[in-house]
MMTF fields as JSON, N, C-alpha, C and O atoms, coordinates in Angstrom:
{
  "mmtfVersion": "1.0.0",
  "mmtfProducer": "UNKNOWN",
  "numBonds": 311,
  "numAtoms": 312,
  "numGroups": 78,
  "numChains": 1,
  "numModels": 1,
  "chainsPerModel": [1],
  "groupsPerChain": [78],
  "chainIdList": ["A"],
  "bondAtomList": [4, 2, 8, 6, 12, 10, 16, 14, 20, 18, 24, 22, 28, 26, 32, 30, 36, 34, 40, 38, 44, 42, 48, 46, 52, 50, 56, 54, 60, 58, 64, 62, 68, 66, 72, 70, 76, 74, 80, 78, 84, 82, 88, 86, 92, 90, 96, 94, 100, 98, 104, 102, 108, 106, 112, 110, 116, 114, 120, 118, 124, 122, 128, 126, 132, 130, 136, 134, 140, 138, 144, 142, 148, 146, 152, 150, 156, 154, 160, 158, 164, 162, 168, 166, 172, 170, 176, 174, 180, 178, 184, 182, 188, 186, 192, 190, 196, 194, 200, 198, 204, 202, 208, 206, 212, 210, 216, 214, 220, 218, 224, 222, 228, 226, 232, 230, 236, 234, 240, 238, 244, 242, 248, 246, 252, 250, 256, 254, 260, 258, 264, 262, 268, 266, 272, 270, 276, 274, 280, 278, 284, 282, 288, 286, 292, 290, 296, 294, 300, 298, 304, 302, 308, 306],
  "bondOrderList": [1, 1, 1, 1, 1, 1, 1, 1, 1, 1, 1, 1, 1, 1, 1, 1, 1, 1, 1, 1, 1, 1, 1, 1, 1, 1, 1, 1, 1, 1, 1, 1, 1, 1, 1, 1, 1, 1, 1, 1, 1, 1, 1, 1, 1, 1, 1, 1, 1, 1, 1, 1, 1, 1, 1, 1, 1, 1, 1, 1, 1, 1, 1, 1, 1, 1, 1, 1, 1, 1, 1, 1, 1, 1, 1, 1, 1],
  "groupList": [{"groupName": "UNK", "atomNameList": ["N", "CA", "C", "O"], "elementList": ["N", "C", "C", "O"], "formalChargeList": [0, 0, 0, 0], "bondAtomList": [1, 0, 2, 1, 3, 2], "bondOrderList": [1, 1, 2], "singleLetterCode": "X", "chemCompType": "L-PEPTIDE LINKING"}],
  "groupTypeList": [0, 0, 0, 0, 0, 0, 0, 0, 0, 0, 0, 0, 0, 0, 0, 0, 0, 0, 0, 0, 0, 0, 0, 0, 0, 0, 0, 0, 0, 0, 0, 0, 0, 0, 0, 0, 0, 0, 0, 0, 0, 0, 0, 0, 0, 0, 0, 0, 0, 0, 0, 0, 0, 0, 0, 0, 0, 0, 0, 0, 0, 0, 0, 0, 0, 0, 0, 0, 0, 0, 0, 0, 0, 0, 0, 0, 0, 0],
  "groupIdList": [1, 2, 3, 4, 5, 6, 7, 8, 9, 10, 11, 12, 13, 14, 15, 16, 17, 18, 19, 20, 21, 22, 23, 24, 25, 26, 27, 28, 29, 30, 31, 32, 33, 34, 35, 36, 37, 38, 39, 40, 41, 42, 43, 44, 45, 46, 47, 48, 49, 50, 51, 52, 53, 54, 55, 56, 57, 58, 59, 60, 61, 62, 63, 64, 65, 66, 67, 68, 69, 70, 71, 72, 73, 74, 75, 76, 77, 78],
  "secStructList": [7, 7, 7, 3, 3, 7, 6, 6, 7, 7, 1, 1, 7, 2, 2, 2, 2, 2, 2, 2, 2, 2, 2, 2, 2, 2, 2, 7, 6, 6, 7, 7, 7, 3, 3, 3, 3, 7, 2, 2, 2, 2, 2, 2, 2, 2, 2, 2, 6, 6, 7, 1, 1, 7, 1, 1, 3, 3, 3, 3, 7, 7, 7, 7, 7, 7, 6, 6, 1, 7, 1, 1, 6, 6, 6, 6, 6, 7],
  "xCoordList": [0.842, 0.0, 0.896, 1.862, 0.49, 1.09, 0.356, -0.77, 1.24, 0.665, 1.209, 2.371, 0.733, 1.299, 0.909, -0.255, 2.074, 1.535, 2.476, 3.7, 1.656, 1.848, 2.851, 2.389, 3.623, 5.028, 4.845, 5.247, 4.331, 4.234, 3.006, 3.201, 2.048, 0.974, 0.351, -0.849, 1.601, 1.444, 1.239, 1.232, 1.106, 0.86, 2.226, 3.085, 2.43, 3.791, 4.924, 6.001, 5.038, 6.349, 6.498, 5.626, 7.476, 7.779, 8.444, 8.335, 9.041, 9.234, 8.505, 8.785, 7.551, 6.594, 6.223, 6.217, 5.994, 5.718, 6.456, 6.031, 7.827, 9.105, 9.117, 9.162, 9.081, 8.772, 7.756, 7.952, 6.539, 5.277, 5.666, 5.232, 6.49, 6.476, 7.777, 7.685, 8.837, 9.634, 8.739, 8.75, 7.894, 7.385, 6.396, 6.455, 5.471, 4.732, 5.474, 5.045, 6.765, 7.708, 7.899, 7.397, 8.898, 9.216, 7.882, 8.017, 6.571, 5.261, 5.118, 5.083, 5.018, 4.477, 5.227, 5.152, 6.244, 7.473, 7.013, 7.766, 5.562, 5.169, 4.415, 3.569, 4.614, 3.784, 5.077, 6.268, 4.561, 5.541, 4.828, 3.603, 5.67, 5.525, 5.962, 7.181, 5.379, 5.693, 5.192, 4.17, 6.857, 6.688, 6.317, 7.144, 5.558, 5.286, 5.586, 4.533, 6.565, 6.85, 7.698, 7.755, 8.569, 9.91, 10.94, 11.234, 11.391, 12.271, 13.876, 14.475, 14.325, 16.197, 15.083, 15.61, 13.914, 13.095, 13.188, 13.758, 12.397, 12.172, 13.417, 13.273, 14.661, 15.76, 16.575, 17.576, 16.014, 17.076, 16.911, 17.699, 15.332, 14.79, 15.156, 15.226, 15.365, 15.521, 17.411, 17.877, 17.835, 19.3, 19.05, 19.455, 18.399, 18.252, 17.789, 18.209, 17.248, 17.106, 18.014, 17.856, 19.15, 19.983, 19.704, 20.222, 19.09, 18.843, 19.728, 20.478, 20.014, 21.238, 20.665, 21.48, 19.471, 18.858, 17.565, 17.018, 17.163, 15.541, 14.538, 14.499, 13.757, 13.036, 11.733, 10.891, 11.339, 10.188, 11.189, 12.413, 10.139, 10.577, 9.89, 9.024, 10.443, 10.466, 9.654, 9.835, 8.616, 7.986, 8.213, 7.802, 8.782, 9.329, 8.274, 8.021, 7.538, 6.077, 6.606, 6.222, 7.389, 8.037, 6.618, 6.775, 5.508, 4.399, 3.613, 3.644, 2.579, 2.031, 0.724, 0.636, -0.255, -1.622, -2.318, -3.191, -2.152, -3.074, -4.541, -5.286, -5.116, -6.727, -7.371, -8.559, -6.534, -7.513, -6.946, -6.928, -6.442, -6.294, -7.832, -8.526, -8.187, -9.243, -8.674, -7.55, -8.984, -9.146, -9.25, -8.746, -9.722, -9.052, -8.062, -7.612, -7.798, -5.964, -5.357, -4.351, -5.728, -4.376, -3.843, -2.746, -4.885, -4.546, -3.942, -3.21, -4.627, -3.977, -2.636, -1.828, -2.595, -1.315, -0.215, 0.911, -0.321, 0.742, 0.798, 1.62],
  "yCoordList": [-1.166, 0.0, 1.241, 1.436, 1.92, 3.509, 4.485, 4.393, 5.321, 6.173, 7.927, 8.017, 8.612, 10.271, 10.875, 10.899, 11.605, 12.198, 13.539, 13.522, 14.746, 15.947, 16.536, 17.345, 16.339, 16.733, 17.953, 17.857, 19.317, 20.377, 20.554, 21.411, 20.238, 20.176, 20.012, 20.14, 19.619, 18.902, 20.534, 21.612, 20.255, 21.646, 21.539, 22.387, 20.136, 20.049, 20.203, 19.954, 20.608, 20.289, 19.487, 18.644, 19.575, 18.459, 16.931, 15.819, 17.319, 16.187, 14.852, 13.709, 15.557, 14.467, 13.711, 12.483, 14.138, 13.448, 12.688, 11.856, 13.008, 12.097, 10.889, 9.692, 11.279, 10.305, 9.144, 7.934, 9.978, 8.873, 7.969, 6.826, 8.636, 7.952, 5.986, 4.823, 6.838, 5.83, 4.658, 3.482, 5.155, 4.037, 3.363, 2.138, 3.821, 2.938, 1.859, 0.74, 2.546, 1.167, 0.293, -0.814, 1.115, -0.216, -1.426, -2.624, -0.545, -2.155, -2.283, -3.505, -1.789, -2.511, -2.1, -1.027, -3.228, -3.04, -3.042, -2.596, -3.533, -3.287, -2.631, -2.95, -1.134, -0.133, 0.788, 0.477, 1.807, 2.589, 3.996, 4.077, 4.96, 6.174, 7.114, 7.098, 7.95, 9.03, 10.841, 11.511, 10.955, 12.811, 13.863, 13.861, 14.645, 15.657, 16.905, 17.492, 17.641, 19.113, 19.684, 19.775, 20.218, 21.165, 20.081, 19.766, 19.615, 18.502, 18.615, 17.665, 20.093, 20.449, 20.353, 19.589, 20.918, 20.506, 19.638, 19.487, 18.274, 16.913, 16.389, 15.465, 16.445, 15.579, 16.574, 16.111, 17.765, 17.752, 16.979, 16.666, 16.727, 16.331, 14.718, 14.126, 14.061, 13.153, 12.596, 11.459, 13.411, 13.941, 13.526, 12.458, 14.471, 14.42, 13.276, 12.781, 12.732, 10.953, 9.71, 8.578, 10.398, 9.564, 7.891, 6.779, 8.22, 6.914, 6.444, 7.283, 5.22, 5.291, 4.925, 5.122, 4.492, 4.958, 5.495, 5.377, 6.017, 6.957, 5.87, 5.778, 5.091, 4.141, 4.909, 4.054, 6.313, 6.624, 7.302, 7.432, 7.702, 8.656, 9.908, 10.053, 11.144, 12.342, 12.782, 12.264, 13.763, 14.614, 16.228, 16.666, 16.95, 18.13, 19.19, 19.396, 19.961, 20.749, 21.838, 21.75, 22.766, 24.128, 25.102, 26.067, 25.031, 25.772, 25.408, 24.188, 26.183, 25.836, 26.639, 27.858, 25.655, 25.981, 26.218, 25.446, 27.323, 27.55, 27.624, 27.802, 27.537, 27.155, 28.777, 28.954, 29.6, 30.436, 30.884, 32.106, 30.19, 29.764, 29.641, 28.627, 30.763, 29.8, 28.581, 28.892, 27.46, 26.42, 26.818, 25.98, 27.728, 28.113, 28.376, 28.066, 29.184, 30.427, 29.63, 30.107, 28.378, 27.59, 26.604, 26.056, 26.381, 25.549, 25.895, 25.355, 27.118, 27.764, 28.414, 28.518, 28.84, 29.674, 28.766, 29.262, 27.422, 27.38, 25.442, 24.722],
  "zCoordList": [0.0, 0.0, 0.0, 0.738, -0.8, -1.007, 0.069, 0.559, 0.241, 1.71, 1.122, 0.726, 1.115, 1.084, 1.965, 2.367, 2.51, 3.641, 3.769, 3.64, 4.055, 4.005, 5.071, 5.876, 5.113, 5.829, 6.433, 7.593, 6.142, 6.497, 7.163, 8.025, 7.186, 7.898, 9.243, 9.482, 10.376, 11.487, 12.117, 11.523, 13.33, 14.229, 14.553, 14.311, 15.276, 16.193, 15.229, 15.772, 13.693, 13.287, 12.231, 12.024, 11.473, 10.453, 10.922, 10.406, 11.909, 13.277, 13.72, 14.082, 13.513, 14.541, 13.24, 13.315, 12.369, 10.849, 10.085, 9.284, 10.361, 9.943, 11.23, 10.948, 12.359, 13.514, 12.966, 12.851, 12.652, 12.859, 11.26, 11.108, 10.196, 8.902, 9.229, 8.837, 10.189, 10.24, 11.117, 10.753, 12.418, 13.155, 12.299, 12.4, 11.458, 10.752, 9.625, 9.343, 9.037, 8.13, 9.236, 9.436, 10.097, 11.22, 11.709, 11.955, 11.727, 12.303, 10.852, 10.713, 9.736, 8.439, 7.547, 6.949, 7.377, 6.155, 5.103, 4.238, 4.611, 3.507, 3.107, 2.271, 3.825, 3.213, 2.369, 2.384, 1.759, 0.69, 1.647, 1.739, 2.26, 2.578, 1.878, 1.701, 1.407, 0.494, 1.324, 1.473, 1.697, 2.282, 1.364, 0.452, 1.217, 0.724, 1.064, 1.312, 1.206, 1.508, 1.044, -0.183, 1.785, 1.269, 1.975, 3.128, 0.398, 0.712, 1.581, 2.086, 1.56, 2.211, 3.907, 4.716, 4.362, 5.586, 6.028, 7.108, 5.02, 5.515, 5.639, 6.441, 5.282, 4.719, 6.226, 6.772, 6.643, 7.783, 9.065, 9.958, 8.814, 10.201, 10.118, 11.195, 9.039, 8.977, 8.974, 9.054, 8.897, 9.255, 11.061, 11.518, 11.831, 13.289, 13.416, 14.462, 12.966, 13.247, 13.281, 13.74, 12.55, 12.926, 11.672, 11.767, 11.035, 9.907, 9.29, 8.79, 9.07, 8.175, 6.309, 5.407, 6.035, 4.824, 5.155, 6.252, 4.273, 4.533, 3.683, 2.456, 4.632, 4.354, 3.483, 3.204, 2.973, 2.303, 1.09, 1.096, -0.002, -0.576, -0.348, 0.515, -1.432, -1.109, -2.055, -3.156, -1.955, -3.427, -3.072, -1.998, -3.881, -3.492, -3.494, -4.681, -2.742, -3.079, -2.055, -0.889, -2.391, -1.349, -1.269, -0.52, -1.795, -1.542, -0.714, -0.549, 0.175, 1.554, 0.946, 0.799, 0.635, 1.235, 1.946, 2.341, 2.313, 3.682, 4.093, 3.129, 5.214, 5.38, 4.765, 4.498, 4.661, 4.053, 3.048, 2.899, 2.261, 0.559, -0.389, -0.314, -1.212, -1.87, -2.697, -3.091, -3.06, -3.107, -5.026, -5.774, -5.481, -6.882, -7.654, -8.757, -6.57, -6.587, -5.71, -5.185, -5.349, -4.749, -5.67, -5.562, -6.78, -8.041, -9.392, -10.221, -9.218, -10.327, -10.354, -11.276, -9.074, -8.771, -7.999, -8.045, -7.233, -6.296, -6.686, -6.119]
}
């Protein structure tokens, strides 16, 4: 199973999201995790982890949608 999950989105941090991505490979090696954010971000926090390979891959998206984004001009523009 393929999984994407929005890296920038957490309240607590990009942290807790690189945290929760490695503990779910570690209980289910056969899922595929895929980070979504500002990849030099995800790749530092995952640096602070201490990994010696990065069990997900990366999709590079440096733009942040925010909740009061219209949902038009967030497609067209970002």
């Amino acid at each position: 199973m393929r999984i994407a999950v929005d890296a920038m989105g957490a309240e607590r941090g990009i942290g807790i999201v690189v945290e929760g991505a490695i503990r779910a490979i570690q209980e289910a090696p056969e899922i595929e995790i895929i980070l979504v954010g500002d990849k030099d971000k995800i790749e530092e926090e995952i640096r602070l982890s201490h990994l010696k390979e990065i069990p997900f891959s990366m999709v590079h998206a440096p733009q942040i949608v925010e909740m009061t984004d219209s949902a038009t001009v967030s497609l067209k523009e970002k």
